[in-house]
FIBAZA-815741 format. One line per 8 residues: number of its first residue (from 1); their letters; for each residue y, z, x of N, C-alpha, C. Coordinates in steps of 0.02 Angstrom, whole numbers, always signed. Layout:
BEGIN
NUM = a = Y,Z,X,Y,Z,X,Y,Z,X; ...
//
This chain:
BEGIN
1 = xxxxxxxx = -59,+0,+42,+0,+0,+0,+62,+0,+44; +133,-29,+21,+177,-58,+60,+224,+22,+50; +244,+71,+81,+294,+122,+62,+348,+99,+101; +405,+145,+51,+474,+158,+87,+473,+233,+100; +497,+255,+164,+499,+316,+168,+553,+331,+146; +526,+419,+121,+611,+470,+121,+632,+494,+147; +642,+569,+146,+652,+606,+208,+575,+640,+228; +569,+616,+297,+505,+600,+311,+473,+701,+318
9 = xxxxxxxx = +529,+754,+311,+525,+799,+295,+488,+822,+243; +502,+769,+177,+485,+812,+104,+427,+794,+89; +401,+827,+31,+344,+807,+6,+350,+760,-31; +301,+703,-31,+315,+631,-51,+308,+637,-127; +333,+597,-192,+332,+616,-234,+287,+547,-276; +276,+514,-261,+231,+466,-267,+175,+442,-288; +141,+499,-260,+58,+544,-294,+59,+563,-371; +127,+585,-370,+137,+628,-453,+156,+585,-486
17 = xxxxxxxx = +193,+530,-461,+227,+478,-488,+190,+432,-526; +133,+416,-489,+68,+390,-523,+40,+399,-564; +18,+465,-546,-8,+512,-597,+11,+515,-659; +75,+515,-666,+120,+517,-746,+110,+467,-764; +126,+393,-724,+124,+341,-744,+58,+336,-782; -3,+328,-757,-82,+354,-766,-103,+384,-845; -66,+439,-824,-59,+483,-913,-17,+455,-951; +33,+412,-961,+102,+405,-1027,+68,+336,-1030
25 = xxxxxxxx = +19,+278,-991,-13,+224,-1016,-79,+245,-1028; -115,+285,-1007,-176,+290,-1011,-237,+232,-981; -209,+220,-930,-227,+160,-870,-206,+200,-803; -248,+202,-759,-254,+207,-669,-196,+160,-662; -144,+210,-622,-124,+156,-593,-101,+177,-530; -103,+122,-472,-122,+139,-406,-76,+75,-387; -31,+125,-338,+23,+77,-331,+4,+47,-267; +13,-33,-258,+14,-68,-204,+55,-96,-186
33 = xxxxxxxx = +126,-84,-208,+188,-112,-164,+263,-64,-211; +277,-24,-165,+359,+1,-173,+411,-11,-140; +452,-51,-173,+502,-75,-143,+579,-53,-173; +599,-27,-114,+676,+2,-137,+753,-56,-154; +778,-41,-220,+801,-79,-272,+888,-43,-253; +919,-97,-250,+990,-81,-227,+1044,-70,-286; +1093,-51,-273,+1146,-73,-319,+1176,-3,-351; +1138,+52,-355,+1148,+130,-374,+1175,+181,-288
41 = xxxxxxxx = +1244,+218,-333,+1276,+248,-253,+1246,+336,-288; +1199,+347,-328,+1202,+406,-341,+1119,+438,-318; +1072,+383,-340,+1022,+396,-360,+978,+339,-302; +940,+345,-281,+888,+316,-258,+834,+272,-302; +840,+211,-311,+803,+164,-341,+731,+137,-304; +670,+113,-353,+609,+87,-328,+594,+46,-375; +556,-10,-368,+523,-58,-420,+445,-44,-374; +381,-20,-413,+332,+19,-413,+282,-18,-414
49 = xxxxxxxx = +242,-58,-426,+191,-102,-420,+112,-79,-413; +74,-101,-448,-6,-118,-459,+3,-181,-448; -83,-186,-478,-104,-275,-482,-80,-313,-540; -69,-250,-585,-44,-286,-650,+8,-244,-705; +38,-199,-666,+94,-171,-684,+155,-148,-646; +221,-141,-668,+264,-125,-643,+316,-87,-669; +338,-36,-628,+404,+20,-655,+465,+22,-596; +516,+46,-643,+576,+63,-603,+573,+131,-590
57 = xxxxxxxx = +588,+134,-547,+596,+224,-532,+662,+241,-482; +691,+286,-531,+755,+321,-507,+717,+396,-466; +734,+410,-399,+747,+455,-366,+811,+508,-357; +802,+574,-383,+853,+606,-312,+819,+676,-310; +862,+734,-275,+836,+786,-262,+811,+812,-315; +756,+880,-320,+727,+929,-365,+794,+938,-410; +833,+972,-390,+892,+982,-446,+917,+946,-505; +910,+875,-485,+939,+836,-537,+904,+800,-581
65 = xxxxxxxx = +837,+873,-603,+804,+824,-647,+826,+835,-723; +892,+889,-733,+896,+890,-797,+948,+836,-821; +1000,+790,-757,+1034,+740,-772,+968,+661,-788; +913,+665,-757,+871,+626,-765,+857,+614,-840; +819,+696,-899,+806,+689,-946,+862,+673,-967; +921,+686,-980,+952,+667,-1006,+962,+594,-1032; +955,+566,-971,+981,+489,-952,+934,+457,-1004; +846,+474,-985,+811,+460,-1039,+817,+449,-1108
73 = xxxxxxxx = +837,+535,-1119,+855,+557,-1200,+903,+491,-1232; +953,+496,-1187,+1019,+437,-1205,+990,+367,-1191; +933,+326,-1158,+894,+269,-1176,+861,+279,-1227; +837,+319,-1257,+785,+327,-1330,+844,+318,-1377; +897,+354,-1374,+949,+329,-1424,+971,+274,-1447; +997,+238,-1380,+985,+181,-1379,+935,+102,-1416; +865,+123,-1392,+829,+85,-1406,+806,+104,-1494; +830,+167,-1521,+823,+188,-1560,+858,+137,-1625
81 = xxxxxxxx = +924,+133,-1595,+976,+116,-1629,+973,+26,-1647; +927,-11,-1604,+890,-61,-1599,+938,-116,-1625; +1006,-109,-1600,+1065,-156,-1569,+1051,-198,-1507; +1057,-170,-1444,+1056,-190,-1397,+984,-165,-1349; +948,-206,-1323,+882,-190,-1259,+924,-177,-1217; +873,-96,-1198,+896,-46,-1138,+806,-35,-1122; +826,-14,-1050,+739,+10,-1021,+726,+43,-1051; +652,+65,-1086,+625,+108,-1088,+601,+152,-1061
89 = xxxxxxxx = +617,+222,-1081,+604,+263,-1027,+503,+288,-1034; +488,+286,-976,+414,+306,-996,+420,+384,-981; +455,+416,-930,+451,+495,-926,+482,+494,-864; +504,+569,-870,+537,+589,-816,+489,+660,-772; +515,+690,-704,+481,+729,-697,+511,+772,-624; +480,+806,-609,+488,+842,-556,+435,+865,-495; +446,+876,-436,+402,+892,-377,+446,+944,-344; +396,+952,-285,+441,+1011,-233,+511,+983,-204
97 = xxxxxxxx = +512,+946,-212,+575,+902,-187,+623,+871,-202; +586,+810,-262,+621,+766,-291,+605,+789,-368; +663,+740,-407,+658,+745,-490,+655,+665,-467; +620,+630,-538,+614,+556,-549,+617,+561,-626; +637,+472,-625,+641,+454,-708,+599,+372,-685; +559,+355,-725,+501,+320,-717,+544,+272,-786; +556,+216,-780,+576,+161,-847,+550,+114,-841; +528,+75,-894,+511,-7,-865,+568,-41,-845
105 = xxxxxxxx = +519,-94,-816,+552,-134,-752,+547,-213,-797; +627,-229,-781,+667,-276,-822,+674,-342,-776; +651,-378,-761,+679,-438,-726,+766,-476,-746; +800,-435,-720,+869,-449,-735,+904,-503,-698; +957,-540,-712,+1006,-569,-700,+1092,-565,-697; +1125,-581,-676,+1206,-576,-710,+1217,-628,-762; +1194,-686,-768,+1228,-720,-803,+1189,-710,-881; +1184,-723,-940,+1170,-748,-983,+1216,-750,-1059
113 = xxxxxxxx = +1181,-719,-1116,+1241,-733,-1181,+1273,-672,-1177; +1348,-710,-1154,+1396,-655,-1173,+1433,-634,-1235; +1418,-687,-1295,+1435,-685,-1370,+1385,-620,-1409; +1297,-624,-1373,+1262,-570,-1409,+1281,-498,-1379; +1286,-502,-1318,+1329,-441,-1302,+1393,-409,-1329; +1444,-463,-1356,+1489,-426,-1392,+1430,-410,-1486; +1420,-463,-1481,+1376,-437,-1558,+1326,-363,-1558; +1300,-370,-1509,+1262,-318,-1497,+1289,-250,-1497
121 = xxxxxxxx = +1349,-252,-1460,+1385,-199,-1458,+1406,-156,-1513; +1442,-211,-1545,+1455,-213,-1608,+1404,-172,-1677; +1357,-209,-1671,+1301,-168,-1712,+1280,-100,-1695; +1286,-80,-1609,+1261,-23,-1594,+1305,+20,-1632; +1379,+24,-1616,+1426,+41,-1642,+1450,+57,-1724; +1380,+24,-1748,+1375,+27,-1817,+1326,+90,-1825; +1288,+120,-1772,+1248,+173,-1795,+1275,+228,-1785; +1292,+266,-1826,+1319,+328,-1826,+1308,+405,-1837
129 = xxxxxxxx = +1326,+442,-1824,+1304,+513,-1833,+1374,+550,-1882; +1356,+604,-1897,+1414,+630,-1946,+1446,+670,-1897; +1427,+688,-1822,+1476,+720,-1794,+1502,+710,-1729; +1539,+723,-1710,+1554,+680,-1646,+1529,+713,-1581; +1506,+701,-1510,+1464,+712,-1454,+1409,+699,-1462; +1367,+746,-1448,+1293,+723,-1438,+1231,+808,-1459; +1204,+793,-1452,+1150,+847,-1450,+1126,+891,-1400; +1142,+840,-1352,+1120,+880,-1266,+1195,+863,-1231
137 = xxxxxxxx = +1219,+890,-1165,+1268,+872,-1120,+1220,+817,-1072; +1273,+772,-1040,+1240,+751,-987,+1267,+729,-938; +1286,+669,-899,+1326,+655,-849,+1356,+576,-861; +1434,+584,-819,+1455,+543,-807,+1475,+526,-748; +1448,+465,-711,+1416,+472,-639,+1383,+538,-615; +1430,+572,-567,+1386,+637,-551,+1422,+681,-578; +1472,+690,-615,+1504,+743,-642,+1465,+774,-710; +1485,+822,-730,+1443,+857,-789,+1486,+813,-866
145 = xxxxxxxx = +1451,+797,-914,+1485,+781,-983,+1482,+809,-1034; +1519,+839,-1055,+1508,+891,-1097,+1515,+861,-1174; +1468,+890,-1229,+1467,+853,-1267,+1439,+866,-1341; +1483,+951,-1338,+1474,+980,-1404,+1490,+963,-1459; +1448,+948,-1508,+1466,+915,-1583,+1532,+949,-1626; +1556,+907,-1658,+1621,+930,-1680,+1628,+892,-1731; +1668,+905,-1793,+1668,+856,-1826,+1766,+836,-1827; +1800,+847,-1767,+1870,+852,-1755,+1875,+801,-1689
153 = xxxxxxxx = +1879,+722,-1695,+1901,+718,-1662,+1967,+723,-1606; +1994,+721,-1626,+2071,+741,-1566,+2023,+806,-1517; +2017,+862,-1565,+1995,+932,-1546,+1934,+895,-1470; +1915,+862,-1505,+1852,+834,-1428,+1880,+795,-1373; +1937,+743,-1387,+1955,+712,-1343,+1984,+773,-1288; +2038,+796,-1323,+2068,+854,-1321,+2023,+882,-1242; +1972,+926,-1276,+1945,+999,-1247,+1902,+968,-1191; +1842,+919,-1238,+1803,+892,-1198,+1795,+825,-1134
161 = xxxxxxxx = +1857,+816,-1151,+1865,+738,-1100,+1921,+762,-1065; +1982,+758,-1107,+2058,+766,-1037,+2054,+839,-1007; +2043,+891,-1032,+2034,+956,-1027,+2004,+960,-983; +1939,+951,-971,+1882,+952,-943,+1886,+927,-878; +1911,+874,-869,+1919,+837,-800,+1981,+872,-768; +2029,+887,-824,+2094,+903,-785,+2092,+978,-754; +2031,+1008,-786,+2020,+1081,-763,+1967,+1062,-683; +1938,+1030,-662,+1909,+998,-612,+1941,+972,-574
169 = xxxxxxxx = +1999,+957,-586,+2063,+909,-557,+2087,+992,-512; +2107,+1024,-566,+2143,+1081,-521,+2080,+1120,-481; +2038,+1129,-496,+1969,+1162,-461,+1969,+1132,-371; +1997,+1029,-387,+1966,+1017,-336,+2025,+997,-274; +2111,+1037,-311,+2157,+1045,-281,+2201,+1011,-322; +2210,+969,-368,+2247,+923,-399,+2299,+963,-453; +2343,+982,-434,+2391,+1009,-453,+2453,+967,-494; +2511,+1038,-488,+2574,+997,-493,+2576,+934,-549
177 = xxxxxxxx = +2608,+885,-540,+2645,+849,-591,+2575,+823,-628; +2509,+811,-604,+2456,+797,-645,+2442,+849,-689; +2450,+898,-679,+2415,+947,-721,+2493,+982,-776; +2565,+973,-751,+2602,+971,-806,+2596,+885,-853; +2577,+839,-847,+2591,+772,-879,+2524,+804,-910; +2465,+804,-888,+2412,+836,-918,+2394,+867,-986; +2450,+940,-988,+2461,+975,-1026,+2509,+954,-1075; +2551,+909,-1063,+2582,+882,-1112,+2567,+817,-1156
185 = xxxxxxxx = +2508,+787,-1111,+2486,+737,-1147,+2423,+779,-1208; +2390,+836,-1172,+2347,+841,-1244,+2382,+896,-1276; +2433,+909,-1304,+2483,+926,-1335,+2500,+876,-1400; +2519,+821,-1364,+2535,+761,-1411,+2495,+713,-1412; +2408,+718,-1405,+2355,+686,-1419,+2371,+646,-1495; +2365,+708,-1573,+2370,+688,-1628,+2414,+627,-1637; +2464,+619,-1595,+2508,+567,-1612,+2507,+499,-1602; +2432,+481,-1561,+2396,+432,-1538,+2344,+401,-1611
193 = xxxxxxxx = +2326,+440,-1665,+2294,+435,-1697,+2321,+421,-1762; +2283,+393,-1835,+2294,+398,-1907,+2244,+429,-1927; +2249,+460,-1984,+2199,+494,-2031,+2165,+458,-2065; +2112,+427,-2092,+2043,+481,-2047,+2026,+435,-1988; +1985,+493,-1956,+1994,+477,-1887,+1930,+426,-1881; +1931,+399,-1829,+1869,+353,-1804,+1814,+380,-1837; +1756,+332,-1838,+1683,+360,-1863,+1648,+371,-1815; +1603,+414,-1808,+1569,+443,-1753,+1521,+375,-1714
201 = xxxxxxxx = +1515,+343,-1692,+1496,+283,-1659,+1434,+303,-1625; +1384,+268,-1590,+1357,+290,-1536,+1369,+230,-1494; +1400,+264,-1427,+1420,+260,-1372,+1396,+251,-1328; +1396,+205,-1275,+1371,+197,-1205,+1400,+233,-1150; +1474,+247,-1171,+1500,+292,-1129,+1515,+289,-1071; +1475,+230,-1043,+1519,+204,-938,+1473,+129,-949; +1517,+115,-1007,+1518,+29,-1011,+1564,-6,-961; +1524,-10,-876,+1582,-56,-854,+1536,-123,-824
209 = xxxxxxxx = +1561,-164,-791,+1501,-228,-774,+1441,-221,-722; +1449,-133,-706,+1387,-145,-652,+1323,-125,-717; +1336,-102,-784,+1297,-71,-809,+1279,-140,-872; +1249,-170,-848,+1236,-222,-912,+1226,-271,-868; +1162,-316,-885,+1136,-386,-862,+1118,-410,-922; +1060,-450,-898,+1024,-530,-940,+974,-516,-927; +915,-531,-974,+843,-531,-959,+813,-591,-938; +761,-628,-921,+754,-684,-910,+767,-739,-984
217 = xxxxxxxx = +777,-734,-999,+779,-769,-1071,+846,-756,-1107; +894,-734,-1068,+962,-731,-1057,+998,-676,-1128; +976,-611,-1133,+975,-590,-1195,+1009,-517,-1135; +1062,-496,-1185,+1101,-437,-1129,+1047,-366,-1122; +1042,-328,-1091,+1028,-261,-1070,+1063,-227,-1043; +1094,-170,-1074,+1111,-106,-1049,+1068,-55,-1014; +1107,+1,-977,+1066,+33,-930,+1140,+69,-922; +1106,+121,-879,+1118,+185,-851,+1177,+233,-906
225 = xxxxxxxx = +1172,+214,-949,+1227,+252,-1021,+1242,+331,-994; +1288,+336,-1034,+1338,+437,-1021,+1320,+440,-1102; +1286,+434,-1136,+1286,+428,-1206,+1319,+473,-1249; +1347,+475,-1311,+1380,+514,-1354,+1409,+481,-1427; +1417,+516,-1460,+1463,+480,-1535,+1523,+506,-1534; +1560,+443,-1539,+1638,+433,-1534,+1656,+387,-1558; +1740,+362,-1541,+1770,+315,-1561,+1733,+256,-1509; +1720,+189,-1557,+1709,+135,-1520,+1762,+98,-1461
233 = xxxxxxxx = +1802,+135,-1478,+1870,+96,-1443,+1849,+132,-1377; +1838,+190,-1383,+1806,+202,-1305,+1774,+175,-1254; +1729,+129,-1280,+1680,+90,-1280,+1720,+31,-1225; +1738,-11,-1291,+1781,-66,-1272,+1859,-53,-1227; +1885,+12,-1209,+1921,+2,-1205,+1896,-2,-1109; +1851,+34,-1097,+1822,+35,-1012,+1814,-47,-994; +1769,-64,-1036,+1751,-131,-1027,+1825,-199,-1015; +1883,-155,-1002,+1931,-185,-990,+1965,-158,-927
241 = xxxxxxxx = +1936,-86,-901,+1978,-54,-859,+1975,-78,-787; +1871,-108,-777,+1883,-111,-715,+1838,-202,-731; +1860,-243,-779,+1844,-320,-798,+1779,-306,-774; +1758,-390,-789,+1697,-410,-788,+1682,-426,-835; +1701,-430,-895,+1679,-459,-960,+1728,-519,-982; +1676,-568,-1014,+1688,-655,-1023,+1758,-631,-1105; +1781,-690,-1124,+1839,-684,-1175,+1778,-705,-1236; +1689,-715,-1210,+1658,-741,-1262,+1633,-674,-1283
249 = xxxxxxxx = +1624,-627,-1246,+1600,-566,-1278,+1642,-516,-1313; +1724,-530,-1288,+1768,-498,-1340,+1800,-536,-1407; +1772,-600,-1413,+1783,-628,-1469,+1709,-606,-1513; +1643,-615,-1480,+1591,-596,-1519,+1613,-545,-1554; +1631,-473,-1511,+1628,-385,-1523,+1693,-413,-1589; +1753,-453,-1588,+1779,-427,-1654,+1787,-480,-1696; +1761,-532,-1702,+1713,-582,-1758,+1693,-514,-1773; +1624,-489,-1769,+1582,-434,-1785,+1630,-374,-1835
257 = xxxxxxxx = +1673,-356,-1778,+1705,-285,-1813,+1766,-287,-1775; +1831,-304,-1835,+1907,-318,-1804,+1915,-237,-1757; +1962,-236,-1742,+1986,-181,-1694,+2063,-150,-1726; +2044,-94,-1728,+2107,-70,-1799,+2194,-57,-1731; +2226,-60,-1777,+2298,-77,-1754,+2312,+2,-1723; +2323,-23,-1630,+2354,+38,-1607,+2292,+58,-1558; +2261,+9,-1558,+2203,+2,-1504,+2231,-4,-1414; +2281,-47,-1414,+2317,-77,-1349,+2344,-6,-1321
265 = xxxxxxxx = +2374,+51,-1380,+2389,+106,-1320,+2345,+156,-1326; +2278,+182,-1375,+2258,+213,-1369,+2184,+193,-1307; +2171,+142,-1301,+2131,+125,-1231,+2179,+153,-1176; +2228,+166,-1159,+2231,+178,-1122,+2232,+281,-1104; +2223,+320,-1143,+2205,+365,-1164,+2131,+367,-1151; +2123,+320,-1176,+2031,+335,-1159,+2028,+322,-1090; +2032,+278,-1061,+2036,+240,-1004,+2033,+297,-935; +2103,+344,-979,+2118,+398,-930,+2054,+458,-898
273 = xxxxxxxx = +2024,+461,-972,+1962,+480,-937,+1919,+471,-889; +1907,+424,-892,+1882,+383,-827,+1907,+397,-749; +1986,+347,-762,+2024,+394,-687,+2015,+443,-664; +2036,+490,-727,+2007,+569,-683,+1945,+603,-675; +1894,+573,-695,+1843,+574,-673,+1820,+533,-584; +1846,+487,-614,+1847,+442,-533,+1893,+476,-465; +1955,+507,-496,+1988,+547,-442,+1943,+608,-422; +1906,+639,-475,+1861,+696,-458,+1807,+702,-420
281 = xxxxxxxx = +1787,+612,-423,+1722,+617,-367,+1761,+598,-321; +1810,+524,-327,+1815,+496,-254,+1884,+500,-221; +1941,+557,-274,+2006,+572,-237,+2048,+495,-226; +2089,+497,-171,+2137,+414,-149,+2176,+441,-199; +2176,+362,-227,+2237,+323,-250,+2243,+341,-324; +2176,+351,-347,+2160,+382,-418,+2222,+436,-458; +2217,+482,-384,+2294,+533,-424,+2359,+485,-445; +2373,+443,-430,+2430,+405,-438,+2405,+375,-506
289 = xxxxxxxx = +2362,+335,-508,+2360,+288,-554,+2338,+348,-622; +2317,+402,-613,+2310,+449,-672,+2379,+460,-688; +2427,+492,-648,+2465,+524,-673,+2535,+460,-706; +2510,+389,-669,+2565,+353,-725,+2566,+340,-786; +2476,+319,-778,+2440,+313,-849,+2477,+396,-908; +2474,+456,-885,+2483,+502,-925,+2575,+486,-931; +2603,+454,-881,+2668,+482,-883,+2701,+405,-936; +2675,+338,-921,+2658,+278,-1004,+2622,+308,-1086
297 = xxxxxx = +2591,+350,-1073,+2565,+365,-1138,+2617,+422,-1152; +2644,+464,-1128,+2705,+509,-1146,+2765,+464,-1187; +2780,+419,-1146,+2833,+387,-1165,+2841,+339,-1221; +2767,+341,-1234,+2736,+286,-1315,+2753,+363,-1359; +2776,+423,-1355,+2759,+452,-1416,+2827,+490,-1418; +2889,+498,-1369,+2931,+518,-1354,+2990,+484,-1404
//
């Protein structure tokens, strides 16, 4: 069998890896070629191999196997919601070392229909819950997502998104004029909104272009979701922050379902989340571009 090593320290997790695989098909399976799969800065990727089967497998340390289930939980939602093909997760697990999440393995592409992707979207966005977050917390990239049900949105954007990051912001030194524009932007959150508020959506949550391909038969797939129920505009509004999406998949998404008036400044509200999340892992330039974004959305309500 072909291995990639890890740290040639740990105990290999591979054996067990099988093993699960073994039990959740109820077929031996005995891997004869692992090959390490690029493109993830968090997690350690593998495409897994027999004679006649194959899995993806996400790696990282013992610790992070409760961001793993998660990730799962939020693909079953997904595939649940039976809008858009996402991997299936076969199981997740743990060793002395490592946590893994075991999914099938997708023969992907970049290019294919970018019209069913906005449609798709669209429909997911049609399945809804009566309250807004989720059931479990989970992650966005490596940060924690918090994601207590509520039936108030502002109250969530509010506590659980700007709050949340901006209390991490100061944790991780980010002071001063971010954290007064901060406090004054979720102050005058409500004023971003009309009554009644968005419908609880389900969400992909870090819709940007590294997270979405083509299958061979050119049909879109999602992957690696922050999952939750929210406003869809959340959704769509990322999928603009850092491009990559065709003008055929934002004509599909509102053919499907128009986009209600007052969208152009509340994306950028959403958007903000993101930044300060991105300043929280990777610091730079991020503090700047947060605090103009907060100091443009002040001045829309002033």
């Amino acid at each position: 069998m072909k291995r990639h090593s890890l740290d040639p320290l740990s105990v290999s997790p591979w054996p067990a890896i099988m093993a699960q695989i073994s039990e959740q098909t109820g077929r031996t399976f005995a891997a004869q070629q692992i090959t390490p799969v690029g493109g993830g800065c968090i997690n350690r990727a593998y495409r897994i191999q027999s004679a006649d089967q194959q899995f993806f497998v996400k790696l990282n340390q013992a610790q992070y196997l409760p961001m793993f289930e998660a990730e799962a939980a939020g693909l079953e939602e997904i595939c649940h919601a039976a809008a858009l093909h996402a991997p299936q997760p076969l199981g997740s697990g743990c060793g002395e070392d490592h946590a893994w999440l075991i999914l099938e393995f997708l023969d992907l592409r970049e290019q294919g229909d970018d019209a069913a992707l906005g449609t798709g979207l669209a429909r997911m966005h049609r399945h809804t819950s009566d309250k807004y977050g989720w059931g479990r917390d989970n992650t966005i990239g490596s940060s924690p997502q918090i994601n207590q049900q509520t039936s108030d949105w502002i109250a969530f954007w509010r506590q659980q998104r700007l709050a949340f990051q901006l209390n991490l912001a100061q944790a991780n030194g980010y002071g001063g004029r971010l954290q007064s524009l901060g406090e004054q932007l979720i102050d005058g959150c409500p004023h971003f909104f009309t009554e009644p508020g968005p419908r609880p959506s389900l969400l992909h949550g870090d819709l940007w272009r590294g997270n979405y391909a083509f299958d061979a038969s050119g049909q879109p797939v999602i992957f690696d979701p922050a999952i939750y129920y929210g406003d869809r505009e959340a959704d769509l509004a990322m999928t603009e922050l850092f491009g990559g999406f065709s003008n055929d998949f934002y004509a599909a998404y509102r053919e499907s379902w128009p986009l209600e008036a007052g969208y152009r400044t509340r994306k950028q509200l959403y958007n903000l989340y993101h930044i300060l999340n991105h300043l929280n892992l990777f610091g730079g330039h991020y503090l700047r571009q947060a605090e103009a974004m907060m100091a443009r959305l002040l001045a829309e309500i002033r």
